[in-house]
Every structure is written in structure tokens, then in C-alpha cells.
N, C-alpha and C positions, 0 to 999 in steps of 0.2 A: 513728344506726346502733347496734344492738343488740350487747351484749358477744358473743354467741354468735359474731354473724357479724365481729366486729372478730379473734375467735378465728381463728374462718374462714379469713377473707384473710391473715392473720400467717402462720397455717400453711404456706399457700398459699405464700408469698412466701418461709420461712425454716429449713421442716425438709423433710427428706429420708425416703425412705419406705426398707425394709430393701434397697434395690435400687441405694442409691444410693453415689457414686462418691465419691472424693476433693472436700471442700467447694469451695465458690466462699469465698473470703475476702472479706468487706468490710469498711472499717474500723469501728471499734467505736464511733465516734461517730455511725454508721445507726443503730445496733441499741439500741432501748428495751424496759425491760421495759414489762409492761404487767398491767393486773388484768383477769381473764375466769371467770366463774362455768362454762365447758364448756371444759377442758384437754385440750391433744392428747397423749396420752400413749402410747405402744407400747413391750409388756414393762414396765406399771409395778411400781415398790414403794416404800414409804413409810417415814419415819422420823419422831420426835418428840426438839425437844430446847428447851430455854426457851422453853415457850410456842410453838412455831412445827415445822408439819408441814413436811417437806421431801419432795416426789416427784421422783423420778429415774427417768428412762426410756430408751429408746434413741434416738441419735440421736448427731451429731457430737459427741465427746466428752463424751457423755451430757446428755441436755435435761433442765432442772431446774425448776421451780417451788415457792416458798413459799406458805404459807399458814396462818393463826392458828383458823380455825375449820374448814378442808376442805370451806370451800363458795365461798369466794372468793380465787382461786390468780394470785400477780403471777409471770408466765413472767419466767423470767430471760433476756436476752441473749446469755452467754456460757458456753461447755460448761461443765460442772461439773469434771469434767479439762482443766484445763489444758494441758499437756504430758504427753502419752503416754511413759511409757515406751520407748526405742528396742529392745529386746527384740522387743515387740510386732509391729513392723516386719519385723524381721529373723525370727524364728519365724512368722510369714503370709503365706506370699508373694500381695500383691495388696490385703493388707489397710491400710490409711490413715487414718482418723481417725474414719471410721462406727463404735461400739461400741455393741456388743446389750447386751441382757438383764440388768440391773445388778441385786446383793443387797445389800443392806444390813444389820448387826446390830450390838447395842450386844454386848459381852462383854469382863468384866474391864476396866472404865474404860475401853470403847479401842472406838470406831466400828471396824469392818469392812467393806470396799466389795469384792466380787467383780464383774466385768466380761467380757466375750467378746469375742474377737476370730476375725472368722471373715472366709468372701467364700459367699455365696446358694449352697447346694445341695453345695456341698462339707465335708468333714470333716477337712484340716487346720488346724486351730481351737486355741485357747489360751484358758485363765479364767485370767485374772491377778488378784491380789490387794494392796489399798491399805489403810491404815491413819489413823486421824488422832484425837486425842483430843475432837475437838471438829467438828462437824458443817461448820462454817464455817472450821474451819481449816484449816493444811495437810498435803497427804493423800500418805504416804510410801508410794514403792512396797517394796510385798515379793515382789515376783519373780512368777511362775508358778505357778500350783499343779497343773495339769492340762494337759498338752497331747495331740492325738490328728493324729493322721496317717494322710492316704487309703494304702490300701493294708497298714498295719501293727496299724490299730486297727478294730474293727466297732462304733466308737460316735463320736457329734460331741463334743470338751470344749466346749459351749456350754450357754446356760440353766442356769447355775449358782443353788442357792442354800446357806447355811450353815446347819444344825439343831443347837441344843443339847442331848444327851440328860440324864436322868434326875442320871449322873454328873459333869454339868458338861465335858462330852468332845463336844469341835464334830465333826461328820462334813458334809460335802461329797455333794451330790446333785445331779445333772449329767442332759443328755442332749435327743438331738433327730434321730427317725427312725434309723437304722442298727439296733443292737440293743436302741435305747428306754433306760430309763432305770437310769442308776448312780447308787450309793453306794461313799464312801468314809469311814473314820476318818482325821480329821486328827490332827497328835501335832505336836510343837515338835519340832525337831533344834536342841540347843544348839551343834554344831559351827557350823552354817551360821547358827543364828539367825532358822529359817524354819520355816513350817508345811510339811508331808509328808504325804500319803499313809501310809495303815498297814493293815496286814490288818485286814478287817472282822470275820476271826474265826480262831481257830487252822486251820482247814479252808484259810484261804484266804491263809496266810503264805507269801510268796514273798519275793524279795529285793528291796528300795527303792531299790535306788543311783543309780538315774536315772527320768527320768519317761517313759522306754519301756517302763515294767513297773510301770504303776499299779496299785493292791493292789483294784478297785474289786470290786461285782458288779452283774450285772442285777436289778431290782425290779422292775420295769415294762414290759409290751411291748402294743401296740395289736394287732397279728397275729403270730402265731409264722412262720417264715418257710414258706414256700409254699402260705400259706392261699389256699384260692380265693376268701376273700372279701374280700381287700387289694382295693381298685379300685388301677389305675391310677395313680403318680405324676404330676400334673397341672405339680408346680412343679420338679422336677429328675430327673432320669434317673441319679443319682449316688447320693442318698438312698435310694432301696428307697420298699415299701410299707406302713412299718412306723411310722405315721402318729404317732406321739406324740411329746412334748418338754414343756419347760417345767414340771419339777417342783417342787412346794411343798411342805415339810413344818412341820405345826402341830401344838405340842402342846395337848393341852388334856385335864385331867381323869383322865390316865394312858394316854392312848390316843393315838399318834403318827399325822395325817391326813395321807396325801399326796396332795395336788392334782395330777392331770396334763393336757393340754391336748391334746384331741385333731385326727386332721383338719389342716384344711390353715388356714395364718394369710395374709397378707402377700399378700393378691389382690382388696384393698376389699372392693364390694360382693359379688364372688365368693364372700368366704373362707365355711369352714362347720366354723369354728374352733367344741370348746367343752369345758366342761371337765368330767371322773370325779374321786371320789375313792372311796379306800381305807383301811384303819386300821390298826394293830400295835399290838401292848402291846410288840414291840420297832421299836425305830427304824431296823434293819437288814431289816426282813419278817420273815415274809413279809406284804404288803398285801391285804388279802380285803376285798371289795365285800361290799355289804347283804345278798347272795344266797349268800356264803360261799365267791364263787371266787375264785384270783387273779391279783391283778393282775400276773404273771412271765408269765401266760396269756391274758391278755386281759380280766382282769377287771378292773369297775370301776363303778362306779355315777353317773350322768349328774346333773350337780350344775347346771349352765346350758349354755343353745345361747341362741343368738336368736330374737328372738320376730316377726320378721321386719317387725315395726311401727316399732318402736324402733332396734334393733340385729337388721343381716343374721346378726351373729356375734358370740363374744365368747370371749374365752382368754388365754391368760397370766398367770396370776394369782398374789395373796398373802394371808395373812390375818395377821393381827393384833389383840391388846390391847390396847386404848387406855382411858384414865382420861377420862370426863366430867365437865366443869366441876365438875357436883355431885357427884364421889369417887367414881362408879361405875365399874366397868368394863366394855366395852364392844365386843366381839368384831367384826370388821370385814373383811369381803370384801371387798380390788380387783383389777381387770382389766380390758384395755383388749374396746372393743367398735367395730366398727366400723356405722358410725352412718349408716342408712337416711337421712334429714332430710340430713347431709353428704355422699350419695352413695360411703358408705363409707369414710370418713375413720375413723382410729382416736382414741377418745377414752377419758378413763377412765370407768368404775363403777366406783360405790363402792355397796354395799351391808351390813346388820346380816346376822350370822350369827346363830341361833335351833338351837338344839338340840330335839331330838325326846327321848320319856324314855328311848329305848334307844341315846342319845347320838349319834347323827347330826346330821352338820349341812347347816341348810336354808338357803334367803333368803327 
């Protein structure tokens, strides 16, 4: 039996697709890891720490696999969160142990793990945020950083990631369907001993005292609202037609990229997920596509779709610097796709990003 299809059937038997409910528990002397060169992964992102890649994706308490070269990945067993937060519970009503779209960052000696808590097609949602000095170690909650409420807020807090600007200054970029995608400046409150929300710019300084009155703005939207060319929501009647989430920002070379994922995910062979990007010399926008529109308006420049051989579809993504064996570095696209051969199962790509000379990036 072939690792791909050992993969296969594990899946089959063990994760849960964005649809799905409160776990079936079994004991933990079922569940082995195991080694598989084709990883099921949805919403990946990657980390590196001694010698050994760590992917984290969505799934109950987040599904993890290692791996030493990122071609041969031993699935782990057991979520990579242990124990949720009861916060999380009590701010979601309906939400239980499924957790999306995980970020991960090194900064300031200290791992960073963002996560989402949400329930399919609704937008009261929470990204909460963990900490831990060491990848394998243990992973301290730090509360909430964003939460959004149907009816109070016109955006989802889901599909978190964290970007470091120029000034060493983390800012939060968040979002999926409603009014597409935010940013926020993060700041430490020494009272509480937590990260916060901050105005992204004096224009946009309101008051912080609670996370009903996030300081964010829009960067990003797939259709401005009552475009006639929105099709149809296909997967919620709650969400709008305002098809984008899933933002990534990379810096590289002085020029801030942000990845956003367009279209619909989370329908296998259906989906016709894929991803644009945009650029800024600031990290707040505004985002302009290769054509010089932007991305607040629908702009955006089509970076991958499926090739319908391979992958029906492909989105969510991250990018990355990584150091090759031999002291190079080594720029690195991943995103799950969902895979024609598995009948639309998601799995990761991984592919080299390659720059053009007027600094765009290709694969």
C-alpha cells in the first residue's frame, strides 16, 4: 500500500473537513503517528525550529505534522492545542474544538500562534492568541485579540495572520467575506499585559477600551457592495458576495505583498478557490495589483487557480524564508489545494517563489 493512499485512508478515518462538529473522542492509544510524503492540510502555515519544519492547519485543535526535509511529514495524533481556552467556548456560541486558520511567527524570542474560532458562514468569530518559547513547548494563552459580532461588525475576526513592519511594530491582518479584508496595529498594554488593537494611523484613532471598537481598516475587497458582478453566494446566505479572506503579508526587498484568496474554499471538488496578490512600500496600503489598481476595489493580480489536472483549486496560503542546507535562502509558497487524484481532498503545496526584475512574485 502506497504512502499517498495510507495518507488517504488516515484522513478519511481521522479529520474533519470545515463543516464539521464537536470531535468523536477516541483513546489515544488508536491514534499513531505516521510518515506520508502527500499531507492533508487546510489553511496551512509553517514554522522552523532545530532542524525540524512544523505545519499546523486547521482541524480539531489544530492538525500538526513534522518534518526534517518538507518532503517527508510524520502526522501527529494529537491536536497541537491541547486544551482550549474556555473563553473561546463562551465568546462562540456553537463553537467546540474545530479551530481554523492558524499563524504562526517567531518575534522577540517568543513563538506566536493566532487561531480562529468561528461556526461555517457566520461572523461571530474570535482570533485568539498563544504564546510559547519554544515550538514543542507549552503554549500560554493570551486572551483575544479580535473578536466580531453578527449584526455589530461588517467583517469576520477569522483568517488571522501577524506581519512585522519595517519598525519592528506587529500589526494583525484578519478577514473573510463581509467587508473583506482588515488590518490592525498591534501595541502591548502594560496594564493588562496584553496585545491590543491600535489606530492604524492618526486619521483612524478612536477609543480601545474594549474590543467592540477595534481600531482596524479595510485593505482588501473582491467586490465593492452591489456590484452586478458578485455571483451568487453558493456556501452561506449570511456572508455576502464579497468572495475574499485568507490574507497573507510578505515582506521582501522593501515592498509589503499581500496574498488574498479568492472565491469560494471548503466544497472539494467544487471549490474554485485561488489566490491575487498586491504590494505597498507601506504595510497599512494602500495594495495596487501589477495593473496599478486597488486592491480596497477589487484589485488584484491572479498569482494561482487550479490547473484542473492536478488541483480543482488551490488558496489559503503563506510565504516564507527558509535557509537551505547549503546557507541559501530560499523563498517558499504554501497552500492547501484540493486534489483532483483524491476527489478533492485538501492537501498541501508547497512551491519556490521566483521574482521577475520589476519585483513580482511568480512560481
Amino acid at each position: 500500500m502506497t504512502k499517498k493512499l495510507l495518507s488517504f485512508l488516515f484522513c478519511l478515518a481521522m479529520c474533519h473537513t470545515v463543516f464539521s462538529q464537536a470531535p468523536q473522542h477516541r483513546p489515544h492509544h488508536r491514534r499513531m503517528a505516521f510518515v506520508t510524503d502527500t499531507v492533508m492540510a487546510h489553511d496551512p502555515v509553517m514554522a522552523f525550529e532545530n532542524g525540524i519544519y512544523y505545519l499546523l492547519s486547521t482541524g480539531n485543535g489544530l492538525q500538526w505534522a513534522t518534518s526534517k526535509d518538507r518532503k517527508n511529514w510524520v502526522v501527529q495524533p494529537t491536536p497541537f492545542i491541547e486544551h482550549l481556552p474556555q473563553w473561546t467556548h463562551d465568546s462562540v456560541p456553537g463553537f467546540r474544538n474545530h479551530v481554523w486558520a492558524p499563524d504562526i511567527i517567531r518575534w522577540h524570542d517568543r513563538w506566536w500562534l493566532t487561531y480562529s474560532c468561528s461556526t461555517f458562514g457566520k461572523n461571530t468569530s474570535a482570533i485568539g492568541l498563544m504564546s510559547s518559547d519554544r515550538l514543542n513547548g507549552q503554549w500560554k494563552d493570551e486572551g483575544c485579540l479580535v473578536k466580531s459580532e453578527a449584526k455589530r461588525n461588517d467583517w469576520n475576526a477569522i483568517d488571522s495572520n501577524i506581519a512585522i513592519d519595517e519598525n519592528d511594530t506587529p500589526w494583525l491582518v484578519w478577514g473573510s467575506f463581509w467587508d473583506g479584508i482588515q488590518i490592525a496595529r498591534l501595541e502591548w498594554k502594560v496594564d493588562s499585559g496584553k496585545f491590543a488593537t491600535a489606530p492604524v494611523s492618526s486619521s483612524d484613532a478612536v477609543a480601545n477600551s474594549t474590543l467592540s471598537t477595534i481600531n482596524c481598516k479595510t485593505i482588501a475587497r473582491r467586490y465593492m457592495k452591489g456590484d452586478p458582478k458578485a455571483a451568487e453566494n453558493p456556501t452561506s446566505k449570511f456572508a455576502g458576495r464579497n468572495s475574499i479572506e485568507a490574507p497573507f503579508i510578505f515582506k521582501k526587498n522593501g515592498w509589503y505583498y499581500l496574498f488574498v484568496s479568492w472565491d469560494y474554499c471548503c466544497r472539494g471538488a467544487k471549490s474554485n478557490y485561488r489566490v491575487a496578490v498586491g504590494r505597498s512600500k507601506n504595510i497599512a496600503g494602500p495594495y495596487l495589483d501589477r495593473e496599478g489598481k486597488d486592491m480596497l476595489v477589487g484589485g488584484g493580480t491572479l498569482f494561482l487557480e487550479g490547473d484542473k489536472k492536478e488541483y480543482e483549486a488551490a488558496g489559503h496560503c503563506a510565504a516564507y524564508t527558509f535557509t537551505t542546507p547549503q546557507g541559501d535562502e530560499e523563498d517558499i509558497f504554501i497552500c492547501h489545494g484540493y486534489s483532483t487524484k483524491l476527489k478533492g481532498m485538501a492537501i498541501l503545496i508547497q512551491r519556490p517563489i521566483k521574482w521577475t526584475a520589476d519585483g513580482w512574485p511568480t512560481l
